[in-house]
C-alpha positions in Angstrom: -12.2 110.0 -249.9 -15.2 107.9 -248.6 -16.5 107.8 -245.1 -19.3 106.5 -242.8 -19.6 109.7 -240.7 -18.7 109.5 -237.2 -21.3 112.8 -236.9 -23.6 111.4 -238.1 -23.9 108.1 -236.1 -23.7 109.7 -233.3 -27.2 111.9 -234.3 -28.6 108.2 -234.1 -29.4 108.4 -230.4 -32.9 109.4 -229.9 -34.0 112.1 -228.4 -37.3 110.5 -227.4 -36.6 107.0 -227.6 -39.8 104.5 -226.1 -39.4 103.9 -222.4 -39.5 100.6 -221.1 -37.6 99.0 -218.0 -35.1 96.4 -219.3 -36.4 93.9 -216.6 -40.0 93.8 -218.4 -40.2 91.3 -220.8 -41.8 91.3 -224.1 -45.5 91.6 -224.6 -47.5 88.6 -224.5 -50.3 88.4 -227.0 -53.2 86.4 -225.5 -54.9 85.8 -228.7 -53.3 83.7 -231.2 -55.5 83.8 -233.8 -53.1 86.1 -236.2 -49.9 84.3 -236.1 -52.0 80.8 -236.6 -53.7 82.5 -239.8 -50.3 84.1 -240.9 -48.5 80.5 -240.8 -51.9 78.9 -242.4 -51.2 81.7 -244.7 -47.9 81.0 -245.1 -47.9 77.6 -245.9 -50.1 78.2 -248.9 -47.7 81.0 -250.2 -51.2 83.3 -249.9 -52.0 85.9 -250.5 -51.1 86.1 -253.7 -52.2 86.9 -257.3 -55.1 84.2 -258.1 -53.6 81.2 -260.1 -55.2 80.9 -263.6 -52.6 78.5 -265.3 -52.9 77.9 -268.9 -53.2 73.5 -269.2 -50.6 73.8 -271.9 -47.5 75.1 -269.1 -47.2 71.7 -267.8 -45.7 70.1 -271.2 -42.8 72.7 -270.8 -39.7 71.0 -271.2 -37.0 72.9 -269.5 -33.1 72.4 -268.9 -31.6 71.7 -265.2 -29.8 74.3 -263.6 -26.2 74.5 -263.7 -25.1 74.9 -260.3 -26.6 74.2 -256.8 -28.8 76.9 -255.7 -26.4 77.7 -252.7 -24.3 79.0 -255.7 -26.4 80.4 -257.5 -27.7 82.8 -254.3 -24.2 83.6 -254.2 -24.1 85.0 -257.5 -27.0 86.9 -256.6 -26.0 87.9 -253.6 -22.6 89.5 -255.2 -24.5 91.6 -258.3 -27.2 92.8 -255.6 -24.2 93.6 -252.9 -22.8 95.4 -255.8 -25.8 97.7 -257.0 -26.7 98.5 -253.3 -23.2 100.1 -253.2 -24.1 102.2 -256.0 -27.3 102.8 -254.9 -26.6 103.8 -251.4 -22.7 104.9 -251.0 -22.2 105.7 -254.7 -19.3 103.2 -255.0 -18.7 101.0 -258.3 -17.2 97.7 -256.6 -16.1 96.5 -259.8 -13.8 99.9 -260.3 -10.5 98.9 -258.7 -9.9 103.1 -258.2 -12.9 103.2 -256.0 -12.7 99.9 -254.0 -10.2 102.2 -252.3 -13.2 104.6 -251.0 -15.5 101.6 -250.1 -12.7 100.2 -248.0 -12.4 103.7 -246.2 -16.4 103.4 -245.7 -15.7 100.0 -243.9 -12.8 101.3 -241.7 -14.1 104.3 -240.9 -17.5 102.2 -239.9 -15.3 100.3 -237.7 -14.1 103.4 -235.5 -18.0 104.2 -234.8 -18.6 100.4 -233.1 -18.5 102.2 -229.6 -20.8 104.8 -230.9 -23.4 102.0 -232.1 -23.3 100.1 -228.5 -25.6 101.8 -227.1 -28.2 100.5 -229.7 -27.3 96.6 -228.1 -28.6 97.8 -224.7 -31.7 98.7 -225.9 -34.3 96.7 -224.2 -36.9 97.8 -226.7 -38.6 94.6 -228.3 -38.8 96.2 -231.8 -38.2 93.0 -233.9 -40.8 91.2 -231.7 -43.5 94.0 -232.3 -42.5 94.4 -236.4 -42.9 90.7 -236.6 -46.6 90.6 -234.9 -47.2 93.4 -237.0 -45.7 92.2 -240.4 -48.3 89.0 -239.4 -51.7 91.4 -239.1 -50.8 93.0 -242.4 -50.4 90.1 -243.8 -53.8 88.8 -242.4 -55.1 92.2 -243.5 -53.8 91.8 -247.0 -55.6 88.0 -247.5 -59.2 89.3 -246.3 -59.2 91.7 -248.7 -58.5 89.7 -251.5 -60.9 87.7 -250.1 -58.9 84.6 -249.3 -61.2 83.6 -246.5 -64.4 83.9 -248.4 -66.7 81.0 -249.5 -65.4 79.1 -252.3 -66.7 79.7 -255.1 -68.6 76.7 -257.6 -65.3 76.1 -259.8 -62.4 74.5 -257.4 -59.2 75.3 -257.3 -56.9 73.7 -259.7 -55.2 71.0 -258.2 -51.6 71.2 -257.1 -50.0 68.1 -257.1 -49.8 67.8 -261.5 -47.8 70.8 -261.4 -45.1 69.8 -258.7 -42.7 69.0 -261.0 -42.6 71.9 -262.7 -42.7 74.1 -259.9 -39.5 72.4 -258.6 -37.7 73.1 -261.7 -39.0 77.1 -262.0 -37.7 77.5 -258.8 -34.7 75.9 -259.1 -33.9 78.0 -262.2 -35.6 81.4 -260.7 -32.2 82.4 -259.4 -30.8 82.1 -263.0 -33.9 84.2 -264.2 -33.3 86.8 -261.2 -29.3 87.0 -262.8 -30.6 88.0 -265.9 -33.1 90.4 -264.8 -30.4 92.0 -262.9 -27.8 92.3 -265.4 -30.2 92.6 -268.0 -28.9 89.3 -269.9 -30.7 87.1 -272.3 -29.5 83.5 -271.9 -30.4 82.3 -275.7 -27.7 84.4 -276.8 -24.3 83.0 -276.7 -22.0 85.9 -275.1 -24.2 86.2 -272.2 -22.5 83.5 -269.8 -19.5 85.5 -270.7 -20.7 89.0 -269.7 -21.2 87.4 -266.3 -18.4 85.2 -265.9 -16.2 88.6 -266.1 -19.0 90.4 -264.0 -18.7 87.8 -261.1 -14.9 87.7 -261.5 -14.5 91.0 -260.8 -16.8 91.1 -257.9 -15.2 87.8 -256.6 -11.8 89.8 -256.3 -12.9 92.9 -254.6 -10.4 93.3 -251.1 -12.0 95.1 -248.4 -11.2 95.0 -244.5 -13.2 92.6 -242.2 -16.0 94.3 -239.9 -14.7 94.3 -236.5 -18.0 93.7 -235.1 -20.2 92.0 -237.7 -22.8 90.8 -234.7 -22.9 94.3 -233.5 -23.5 95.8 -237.1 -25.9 93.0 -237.7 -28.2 93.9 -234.7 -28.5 97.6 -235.3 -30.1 96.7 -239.0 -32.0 94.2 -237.2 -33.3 97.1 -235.0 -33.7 99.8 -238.2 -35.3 97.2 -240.2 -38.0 96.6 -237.8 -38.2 99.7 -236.8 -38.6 100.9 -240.1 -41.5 98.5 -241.2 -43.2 99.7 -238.4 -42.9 103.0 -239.7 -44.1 102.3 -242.7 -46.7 99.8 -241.7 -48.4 102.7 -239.3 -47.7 105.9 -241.2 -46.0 107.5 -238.3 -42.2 107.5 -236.3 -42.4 104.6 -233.9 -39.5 106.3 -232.6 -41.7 109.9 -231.9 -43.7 107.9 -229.6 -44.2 106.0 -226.1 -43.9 102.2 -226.4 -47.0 101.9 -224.9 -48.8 103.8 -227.7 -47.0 102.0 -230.4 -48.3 98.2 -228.7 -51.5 99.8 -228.6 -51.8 100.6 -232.2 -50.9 97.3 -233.3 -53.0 95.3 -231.2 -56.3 98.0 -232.4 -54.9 96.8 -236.0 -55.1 93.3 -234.6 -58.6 93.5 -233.0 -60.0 95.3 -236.2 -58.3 92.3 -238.6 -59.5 89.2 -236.1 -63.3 91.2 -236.6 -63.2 90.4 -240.2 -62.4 86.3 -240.2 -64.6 84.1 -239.8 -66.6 83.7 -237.6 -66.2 79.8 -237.1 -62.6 80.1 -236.6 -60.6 78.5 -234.1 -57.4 77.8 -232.8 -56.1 74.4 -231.5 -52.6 73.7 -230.8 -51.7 76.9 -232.6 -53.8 75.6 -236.2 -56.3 77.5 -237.3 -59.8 75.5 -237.1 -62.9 76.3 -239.6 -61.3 78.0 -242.3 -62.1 76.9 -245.9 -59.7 74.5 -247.6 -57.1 76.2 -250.2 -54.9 74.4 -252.1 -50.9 75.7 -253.0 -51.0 79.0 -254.8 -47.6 78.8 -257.0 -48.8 82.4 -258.6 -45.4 84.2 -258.4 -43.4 81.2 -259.8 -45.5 79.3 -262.3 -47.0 82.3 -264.4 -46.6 83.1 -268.3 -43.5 85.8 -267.4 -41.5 83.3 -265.8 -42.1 80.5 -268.4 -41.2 82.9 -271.0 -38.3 84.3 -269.1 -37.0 80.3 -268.4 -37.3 79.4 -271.9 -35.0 81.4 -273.3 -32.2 79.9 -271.0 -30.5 78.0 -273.9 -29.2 74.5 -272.8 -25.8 75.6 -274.4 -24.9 78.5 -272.0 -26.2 75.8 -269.1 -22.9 74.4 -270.0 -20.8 77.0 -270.0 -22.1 78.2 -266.6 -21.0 75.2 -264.5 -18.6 77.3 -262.2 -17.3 76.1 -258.6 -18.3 79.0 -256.3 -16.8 80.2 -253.3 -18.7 79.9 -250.3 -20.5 82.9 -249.1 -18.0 83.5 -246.3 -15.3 83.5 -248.8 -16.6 86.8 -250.7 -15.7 90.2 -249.2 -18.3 91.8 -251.5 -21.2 90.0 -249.4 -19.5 89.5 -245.7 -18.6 93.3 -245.7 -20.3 95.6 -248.4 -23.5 94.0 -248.4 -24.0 94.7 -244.3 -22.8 98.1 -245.0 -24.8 98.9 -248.0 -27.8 97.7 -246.2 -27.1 99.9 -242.8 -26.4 103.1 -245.1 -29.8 102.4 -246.6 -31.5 102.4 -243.4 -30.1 105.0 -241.4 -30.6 107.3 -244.6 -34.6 106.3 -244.8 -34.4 107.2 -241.4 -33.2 110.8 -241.8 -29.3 110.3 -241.3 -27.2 109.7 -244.1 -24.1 108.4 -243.0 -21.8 108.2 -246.3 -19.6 111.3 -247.0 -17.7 112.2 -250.1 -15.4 114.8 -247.9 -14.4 115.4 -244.9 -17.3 116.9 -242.5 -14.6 119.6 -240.9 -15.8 118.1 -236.8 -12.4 116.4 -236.2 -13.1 113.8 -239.1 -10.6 110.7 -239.0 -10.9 109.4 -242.4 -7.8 110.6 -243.4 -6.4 108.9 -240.4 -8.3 105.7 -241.8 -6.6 106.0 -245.2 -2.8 105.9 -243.9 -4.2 102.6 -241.8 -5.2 100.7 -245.0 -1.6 99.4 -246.1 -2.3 97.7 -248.6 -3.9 98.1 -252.1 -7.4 96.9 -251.8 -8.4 96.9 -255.7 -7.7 93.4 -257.5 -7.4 89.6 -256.2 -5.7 86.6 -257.8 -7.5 85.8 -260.5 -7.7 82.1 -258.8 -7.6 78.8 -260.3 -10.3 76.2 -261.4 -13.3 75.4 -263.5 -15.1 78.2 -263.7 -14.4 82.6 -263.4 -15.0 82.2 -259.7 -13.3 79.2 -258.5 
């Protein structure tokens, strides 16, 4: 069996949902001085861990990346779309026996689209108030690691000499991320085979298209927000008035804008007076990831120049992954919607099982280059 419970979508509704008359628009926020910062911020990939490099990282000679990294994020995209369905429905997508029970999750998911509507009327800004939010912590975050603070004697190592091997680090960090994942090591000579026949079994998974995908995608919109809200302000945003929950972050605000400095301006939406920082390339040029990089051998480069399906092309990641993700959410949120059996209230999964003609385990094995072409 396998089913996203019709009882327990419907216990989505809240009882004490924030008020707020659909004709009123979003809050305004008169003060722009945290979403200047955060983009000031963000264009200097701060805050981050401080960048000591070692002068010896930029002799590294490292290979090219076999494929484009649209193909690459694929391949990602399929192994993560695969462990969130263990994760969060307990399904093995590479197990043609239990493709059959996610496919049941997906139709069954399908019947409860009139019982998710009522989430599209909701008026609630919740991704505009996450996303100020998400900005103050993150302003939060770089005053106190002290980003803003005088410069010290010793500058900043310049960023320009290491360009070139930041471009090729990132182009080869989705490579790294696979082997993390599947815990591979590249220098040995079986590992492009271990995940040719893991993407080749993910590439072939069947499952039935979402009939809404724009509907499912705006309800984990909504529980993503309103779930970094939740965990941003150590309380239920959904237990409380609107008005309350605005107030809170603009205090948060207030108390953050208190702590910058105090020559800071804002013209034309650019911050004005703060220090000068160069590039900080911490999380991609650092010892772990030039050790991880180096052992991608230049031999099993060769052997992993695949043609890739588009993402559109892969069930795993137009159908599953959405799923996986909204199953996540509504169980940090105190529903869990996945059901092993039947929950005895009139449950039509059965009904959803005769529906599904056909076998939904294996795919042609295709033709082409490469395992997934």
């Amino acid at each position: 069996m396998g089913c996203f419970c019709q009882e327990t979508v419907r216990a989505l509704r809240p009882d004490h949902a924030p008020e707020q008359p659909k004709d009123q628009p979003a809050p305004t926020d008169p003060d722009d001085v945290i979403p200047a910062v955060s983009d000031w911020l963000a264009a200097r990939w701060l805050p981050a861990p401080a960048w000591e490099p070692d002068p010896e990282w930029i002799e590294t000679e490292l290979p090219d990346p076999p494929m484009e990294p649209a193909a690459l994020s694929v391949i990602i995209g399929m192994i993560q779309a695969q462990q969130a369905c263990e994760t969060h429905m307990a399904v093995d997508a590479t197990d043609p026996d239990q493709v059959s029970k996610l496919a049941r999750i997906v139709g069954t998911l399908n019947r409860r689209m009139d019982d998710l509507a009522w989430i599209e009327e909701d008026a609630t800004p919740w991704q505009s108030l996450a996303a100020r939010n998400d900005q103050i912590d993150t302003v939060r975050a770089a005053v106190e690691q002290g980003v803003f603070a005088p410069p010290p004697d010793e500058k900043e190592p310049p960023f320009a000499p290491w360009r070139p091997l930041f471009a090729k680090l990132k182009a080869l960090a989705p490579l790294v991320a696979v082997a993390q994942l599947l815990k591979l090591d590249f220098s040995e000579t079986a590992a492009p085979d271990r995940l040719a026949e893991k993407v080749r079994a993910l590439r072939q998974v069947k499952l039935p298209k979402l009939e809404n995908p724009m509907r499912v995608m705006r309800v984990i919109a909504r529980a993503q927000a309103i779930t970094r809200l939740r965990d941003s302000l150590g309380a239920d945003p959904l237990e409380h008035p609107w008005a309350r929950l605005e107030a809170a972050v603009e205090r948060k605000a207030a108390a953050v804008a208190e702590r910058l400095p105090e020559n800071l301006r804002v013209q034309q939406g650019k911050p004005i007076g703060l220090a000068p920082r160069q590039p900080n390339p911490s999380q991609i040029i650092n010892a772990d990831m030039l050790r991880l990089a180096e052992k991608i051998s230049p031999e099993a480069l060769t052997r992993l120049q695949w043609r890739v399906p588009s993402y559109d092309q892969i069930d795993l990641l137009t159908t599953a992954a959405p799923v996986a993700t909204l199953a996540r959410l509504m169980h940090v949120m105190g529903q869990n919607p996945i059901r092993a059996t039947p929950c005895g209230r009139d449950c039509d999964a059965g009904a959803v099982a005769r529906e599904l003609a056909a076998p939904t385990g294996a795919r042609g094995n295709g033709t082409g280059a490469g395992p997934v072409g």
